[in-house]
C-alpha positions in Angstrom: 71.3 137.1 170.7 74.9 138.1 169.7 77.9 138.2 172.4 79.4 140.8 170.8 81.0 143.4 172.7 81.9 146.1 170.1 81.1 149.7 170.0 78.4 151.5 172.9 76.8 148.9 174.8 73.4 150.1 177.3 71.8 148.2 179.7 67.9 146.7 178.9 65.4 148.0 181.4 63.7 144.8 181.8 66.6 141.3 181.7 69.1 144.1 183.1 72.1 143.3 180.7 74.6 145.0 179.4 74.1 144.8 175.4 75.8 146.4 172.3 73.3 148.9 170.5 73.1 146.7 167.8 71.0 144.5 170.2 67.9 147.5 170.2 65.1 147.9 167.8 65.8 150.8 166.3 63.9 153.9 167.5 64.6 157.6 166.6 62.7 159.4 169.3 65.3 158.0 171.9 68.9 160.1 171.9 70.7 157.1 170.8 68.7 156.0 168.0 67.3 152.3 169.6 64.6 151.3 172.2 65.0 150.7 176.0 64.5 146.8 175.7 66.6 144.5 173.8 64.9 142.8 171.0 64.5 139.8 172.6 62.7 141.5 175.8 61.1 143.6 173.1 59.2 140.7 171.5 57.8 139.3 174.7 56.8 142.6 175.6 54.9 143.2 171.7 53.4 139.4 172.0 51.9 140.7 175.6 50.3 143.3 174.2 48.7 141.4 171.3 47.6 138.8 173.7 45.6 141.5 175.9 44.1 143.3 173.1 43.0 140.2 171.7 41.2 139.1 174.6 39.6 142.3 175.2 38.2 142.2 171.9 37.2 138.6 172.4 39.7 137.2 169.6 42.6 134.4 169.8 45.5 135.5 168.1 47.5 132.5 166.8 50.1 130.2 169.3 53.5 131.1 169.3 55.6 128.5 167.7 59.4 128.6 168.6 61.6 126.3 166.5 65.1 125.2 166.2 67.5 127.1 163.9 67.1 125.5 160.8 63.7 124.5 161.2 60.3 125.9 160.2 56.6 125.3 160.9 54.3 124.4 158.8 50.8 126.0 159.6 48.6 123.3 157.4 49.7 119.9 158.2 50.8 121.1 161.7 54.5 119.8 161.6 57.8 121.1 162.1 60.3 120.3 159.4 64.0 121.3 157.9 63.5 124.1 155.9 64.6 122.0 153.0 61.4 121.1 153.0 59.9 124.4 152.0 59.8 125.2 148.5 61.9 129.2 147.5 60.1 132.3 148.2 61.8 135.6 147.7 59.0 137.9 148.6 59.2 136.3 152.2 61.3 137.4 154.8 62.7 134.1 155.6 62.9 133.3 151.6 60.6 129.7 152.1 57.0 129.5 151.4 54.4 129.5 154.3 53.5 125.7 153.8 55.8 123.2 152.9 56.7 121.2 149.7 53.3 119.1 149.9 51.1 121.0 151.0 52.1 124.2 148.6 51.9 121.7 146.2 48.2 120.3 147.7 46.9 123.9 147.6 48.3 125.1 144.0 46.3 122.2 142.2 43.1 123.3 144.3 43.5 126.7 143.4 44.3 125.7 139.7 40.9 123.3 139.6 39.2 126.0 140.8 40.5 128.9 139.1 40.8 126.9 135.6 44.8 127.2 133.8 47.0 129.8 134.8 46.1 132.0 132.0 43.0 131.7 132.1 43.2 132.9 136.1 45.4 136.3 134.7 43.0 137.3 131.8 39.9 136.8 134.0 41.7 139.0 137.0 43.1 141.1 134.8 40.6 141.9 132.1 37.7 140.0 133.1 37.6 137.2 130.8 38.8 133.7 130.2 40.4 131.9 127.4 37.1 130.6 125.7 36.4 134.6 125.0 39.8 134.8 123.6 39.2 132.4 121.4 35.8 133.2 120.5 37.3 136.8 119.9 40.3 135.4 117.7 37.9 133.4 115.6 35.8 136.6 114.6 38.9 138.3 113.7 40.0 135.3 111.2 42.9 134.4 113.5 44.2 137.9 112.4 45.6 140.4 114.4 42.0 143.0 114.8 44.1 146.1 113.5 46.5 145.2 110.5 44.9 142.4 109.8 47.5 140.6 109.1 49.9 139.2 111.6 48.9 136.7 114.2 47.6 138.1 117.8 49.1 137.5 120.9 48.2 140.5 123.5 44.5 141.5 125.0 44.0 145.2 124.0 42.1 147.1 126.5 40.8 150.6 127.6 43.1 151.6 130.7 40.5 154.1 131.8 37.2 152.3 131.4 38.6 148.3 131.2 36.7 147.4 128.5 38.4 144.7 126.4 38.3 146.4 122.3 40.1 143.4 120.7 43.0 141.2 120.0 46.0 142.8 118.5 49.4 141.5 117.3 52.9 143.1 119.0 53.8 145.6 116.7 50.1 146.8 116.6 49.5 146.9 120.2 52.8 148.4 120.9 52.2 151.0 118.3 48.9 152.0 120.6 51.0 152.3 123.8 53.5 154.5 122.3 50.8 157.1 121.1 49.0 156.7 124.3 46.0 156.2 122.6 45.5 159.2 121.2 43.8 159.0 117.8 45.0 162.5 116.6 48.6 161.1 117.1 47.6 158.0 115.3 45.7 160.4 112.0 49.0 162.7 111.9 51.3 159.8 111.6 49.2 158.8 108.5 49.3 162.1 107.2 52.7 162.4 107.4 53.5 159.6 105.7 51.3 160.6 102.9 52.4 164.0 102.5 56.3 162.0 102.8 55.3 159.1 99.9 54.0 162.4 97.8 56.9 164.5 98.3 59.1 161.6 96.9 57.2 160.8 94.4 57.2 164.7 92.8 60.9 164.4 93.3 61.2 161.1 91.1 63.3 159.6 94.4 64.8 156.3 93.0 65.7 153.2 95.1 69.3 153.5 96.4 72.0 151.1 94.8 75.5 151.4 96.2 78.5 151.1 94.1 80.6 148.2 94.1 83.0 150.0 96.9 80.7 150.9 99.1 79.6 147.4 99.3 82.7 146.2 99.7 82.9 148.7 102.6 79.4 147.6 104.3 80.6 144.0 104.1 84.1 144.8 106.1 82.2 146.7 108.4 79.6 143.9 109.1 82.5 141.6 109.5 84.2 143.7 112.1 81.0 143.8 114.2 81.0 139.9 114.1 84.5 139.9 115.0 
C-alpha cells in the first residue's frame, strides 16, 4: 500500500486509516468516485464473501497463496519460484504464464501428442480437418491451386456461412474470393468486362506501347531517384 500523501485523502471504514483516494477501488455510485474500504480491506472483504458462498453451495474455492514481491506460484508442481522462472505471457495480467518454465513446457508436449502438430490442431479447430485431408485434397487437385490451376496452394477455402471446406486455392485466387465477397455475379461481371475491354481494343487496332528513347531516359532517372 502506497504512503503517499498527495491530493484528497478519506478514512477506510474498516482499518480506520487515513488513505489518499488513489488507495479505493474505484466506484461511481459513491460522490467521490472510489469505495468505502481501501483495496487492501477490500480484498479481504471480496475473499470473505467467496468463502461463504462457496460453502453454502458446498464448493471449496482455491487457498489463498501470498507470495513475496518478485515471486510467483506455480499451481502444478506446487512451488513458489522467481518469476524468472515463468516463461512471457502478454495476455496475463502479471505478463508470466500460469505454470512455470517446466511445467508449461510439460503440458505443451501433452497437448501437442494429443492434438497432433500445431497445424494440424488450427485446421481441425478451425475448419474441421487435419493435414492428411489437406493433402489428400492437394493430391486431387494435381498439386495445383483448385481455381487457376496453376499456381501452387497454400490457404483452406471455406464457406463462412455454412463451414464447409470447397477446396484448396492459391493467394491471389483466394484473395480474389474475399474481395468479391463471394458473390458469383461480381465474379461473371468482372469476366465480362474484361471481354467486352480485350474487344474494344482489339476493334481499335490498340498496339503495345513503346516509349521513345527520352522518355526512357526519363523513367530510368526517375527510378534512380526513388532508390536514392
Amino acid at each position: 500500500m502506497s504512503d503517499s500523501t498527495e491530493g484528497p485523502e478519506k478514512p477506510c471504514r474498516d482499518c480506520g486509516l487515513m488513505l489518499p483516494l488513489t488507495e479505493f477501488p474505484r466506484n461511481r455510485s459513491r460522490p467521490d468516485g472510489h469505495g468505502i474500504y481501501c483495496k487492501l480491506c477490500y480484498s479481504i472483504r471480496y475473499r470473505e464473501h467467496r468463502e461463504r458462498k462457496a460453502s453454502q453451495e458446498g464448493r471449496q474455492i482455491r487457498e489463498l497463496r501470498r507470495v513475496e514481491a518478485g515471486q510467483k506460484f506455480c499451481p502444478r508442481c506446487q512451488q513458489t519460484l522467481l518469476r524468472q522462472a515463468f516463461p512471457r505471457n502478454r495476455a496475463s495480467a502479471d505478463g508470466l504464464a500460469t505454470y512455470c518454465r517446466p511445467c508449461h513446457n510439460a503440458i505443451s508436449k501433452a497437448n501437442r501428442e494429443r492434438r497432433g502438430t500445431t497445424r494440424d490442431y488450427h485446421l481441425r479447430r478451425r475448419y474441421g480437418i487435419g493435414e492428411a485431408d489437406v493433402a489428400d485434397m492437394l493430391q486431387k487437385q494435381g498439386g495445383v491451386c483448385a481455381a487457376c490451376r496453376t499456381d501452387k496452394p497454400v490457404h483452406v477455402d471455406h464457406d463462412h456461412n455454412t463451414g464447409f471446406v470447397r477446396g484448396y486455392l492459391c493467394y491471389l485466387c483466394n484473395q480474389a474470393l474475399g474481395n468479391v465477397r463471394d458473390d458469383p455475379e461480381r465474379l461473371q461481371g468482372l469476366i465480362d468486362y474484361l471481354e467486352r475491354a480485350a474487344a474494344r481494343q482489339l476493334e481499335l487496332k490498340v498496339e503495345t506501347y513503346e516509349p521513345c528513347a527520352c522518355h526512357v531516359f526519363e523513367i530510368a532517372g526517375a527510378a534512380l531517384h526513388r532508390a536514392a
